[in-house]
N, C-alpha and C positions, 0 to 999 in steps of 0.2 A: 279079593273078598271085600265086597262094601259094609263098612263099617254104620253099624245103625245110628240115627240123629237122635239125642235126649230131645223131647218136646217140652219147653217151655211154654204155659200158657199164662198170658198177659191178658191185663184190663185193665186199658186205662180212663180214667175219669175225665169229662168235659172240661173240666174246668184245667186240665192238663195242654188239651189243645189249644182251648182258647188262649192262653196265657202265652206257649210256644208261635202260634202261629201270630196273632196278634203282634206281639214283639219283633216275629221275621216283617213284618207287613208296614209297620210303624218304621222303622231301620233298613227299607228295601233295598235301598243301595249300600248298606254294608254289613259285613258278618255278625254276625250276632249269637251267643252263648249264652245258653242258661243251664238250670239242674234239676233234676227231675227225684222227685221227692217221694216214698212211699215204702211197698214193705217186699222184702223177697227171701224163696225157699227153694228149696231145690224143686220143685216143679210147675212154681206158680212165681209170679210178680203182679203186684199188682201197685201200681202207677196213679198217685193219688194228688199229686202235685206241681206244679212247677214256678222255679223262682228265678225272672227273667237275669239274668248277671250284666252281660255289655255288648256296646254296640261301636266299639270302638277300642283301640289299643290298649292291652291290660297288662297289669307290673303283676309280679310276682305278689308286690305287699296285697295292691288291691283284691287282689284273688283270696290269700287266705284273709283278710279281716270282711270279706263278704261271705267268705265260708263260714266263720267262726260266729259271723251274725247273725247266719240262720237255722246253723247248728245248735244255738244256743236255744232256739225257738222251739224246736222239734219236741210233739210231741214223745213218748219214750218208744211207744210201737213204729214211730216212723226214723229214716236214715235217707240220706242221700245214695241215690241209686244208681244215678246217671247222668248224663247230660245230654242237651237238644242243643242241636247248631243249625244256624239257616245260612250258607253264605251267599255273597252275592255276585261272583264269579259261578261260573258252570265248573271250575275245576272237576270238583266234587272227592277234593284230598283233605282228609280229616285235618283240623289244624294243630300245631304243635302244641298248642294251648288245652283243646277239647283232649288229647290223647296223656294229657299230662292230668289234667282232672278225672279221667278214665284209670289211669295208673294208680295215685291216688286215694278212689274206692276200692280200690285191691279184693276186686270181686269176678271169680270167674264168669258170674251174669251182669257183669256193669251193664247198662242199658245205653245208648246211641239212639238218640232221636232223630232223624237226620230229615230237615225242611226242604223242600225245594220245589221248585212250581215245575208244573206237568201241563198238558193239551188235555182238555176232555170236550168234544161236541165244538171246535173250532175255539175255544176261551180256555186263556189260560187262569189255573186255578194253580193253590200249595196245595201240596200233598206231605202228609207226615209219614216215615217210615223210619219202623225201628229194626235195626242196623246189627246183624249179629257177630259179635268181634270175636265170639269160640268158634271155631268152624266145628265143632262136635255138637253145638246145641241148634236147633231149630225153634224161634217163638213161632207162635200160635197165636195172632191176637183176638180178643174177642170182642171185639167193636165194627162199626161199619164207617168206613172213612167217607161214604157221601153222608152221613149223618153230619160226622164233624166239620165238614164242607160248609152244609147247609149253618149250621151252627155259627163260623167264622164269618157268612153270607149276610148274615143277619147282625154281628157285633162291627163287619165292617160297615154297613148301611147306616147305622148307630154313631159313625164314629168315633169308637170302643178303642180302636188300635193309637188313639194319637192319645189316649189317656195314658196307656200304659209307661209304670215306671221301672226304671231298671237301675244297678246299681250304680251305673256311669252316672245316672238321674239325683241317684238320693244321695251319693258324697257331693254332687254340688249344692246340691241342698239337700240337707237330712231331714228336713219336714216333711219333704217327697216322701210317701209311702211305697216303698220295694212291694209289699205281699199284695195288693192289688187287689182286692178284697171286694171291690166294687164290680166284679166280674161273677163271681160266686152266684 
C-alpha cells in the first residue's frame, strides 16, 4: 500500500537565487554554504531570503557567531529555515557541515537548496533545487527556474557575483557587508 506524499508548496523570492547562485558562481571552484531565511507551516514555505555563510573551511565558532549575527537581525515573522550548498565536486553528498546546520533547525521541513550546474541546449548553466530530506513530504515549488536562470544571466553579465560577500569575507574584514543589499 503506497503511502500518500504531504505536498508542500514553496515560493521562493528572486532575490533568494540571486544571492545562492551568485555566491556558488563567485566561489566556483570550492563549496560553499549559506541559509535560507523566511517563514514555514505545515503546508506552505515560503523562502524569502538568503545569507551567503563560506566559501572555505568552517570552525564550529565561526558557524555559531554567524548564526547569532543574523539571528539577531531577523525580522520576528522571519527564522532560518535552511540552507543552500553549491559544491564543487560532482560528489553530490550533503556535507557534514550543511547536515549539522539541517540538524540544528530541528524542523521536519528544513529546506536544502542544493546548487549544481546542469546541460541545457549544449551550455552549461546552475540549477537550484530543493532537496527533500522527509521522504513523506513532496515540495511543490512555485516559481520557474528559466526565469531565475535568465535573472542570474543578467547579474552575472553585471559582474554582481564577484561583489558578493560572504561571512569568510566579513570576519576578515567586518566593514564588508554580509546582507548584500546591493542585489535587492
Amino acid at each position: 500500500m503506497d503511502q500518500q506524499l504531504e505536498q508542500v508548496s514553496v515560493d521562493i523570492q528572486k532575490i533568494v537565487y540571486k544571492k545562492a547562485m551568485l555566491h556558488a558562481c563567485k566561489y566556483s571552484t570550492e563549496d560553499v554554504i549559506g541559509i535560507l531565511i523566511g517563514q514555514i507551516n505545515d503546508k506552505h514555505v515560503n523562502i524569502l531570503d538568503a545569507y551567503p555563510l563560506f566559501h572555505s573551511r568552517v570552525s564550529l565558532n565561526t558557524l555559531e557567531v554567524s548564526l547569532d549575527i543574523i539571528s539577531s537581525e531577523l525580522q520576528s515573522d522571519r527564522k532560518i529555515i535552511g540552507v543552500y550548498e553549491a559544491r564543487a565536486n560532482t560528489r553530490g553528498i550533503m556535507s557534514e557541515i550543511v547536515q549539522e546546520m539541517l540538524n540544528t533547525i530541528n524542523s521536519k521541513q528544513a529546506i536544502l537548496m542544493r546548487i549544481s550546474q546542469i546541460e541545457v541546449d549544449d551550455d552549461l548553466v546552475l540549477n537550484a533545487k530543493i532537496v527533500s530530506l522527509n521522504e513523506n513530504v513532496k515540495y511543490v515549488i512555485n516559481s520557474s527556474s528559466t526565469l531565475e536562470w535568465k535573472i542570474i544571466q543578467d547579474c552575472l553579465k553585471a559582474g554582481l557575483h564577484w561583489k558578493i560577500i560572504d561571512f569568510d569575507a566579513h570576519f576578515e574584514n567586518v566593514q564588508l557587508n554580509f546582507r548584500n543589499q546591493y542585489l535587492e
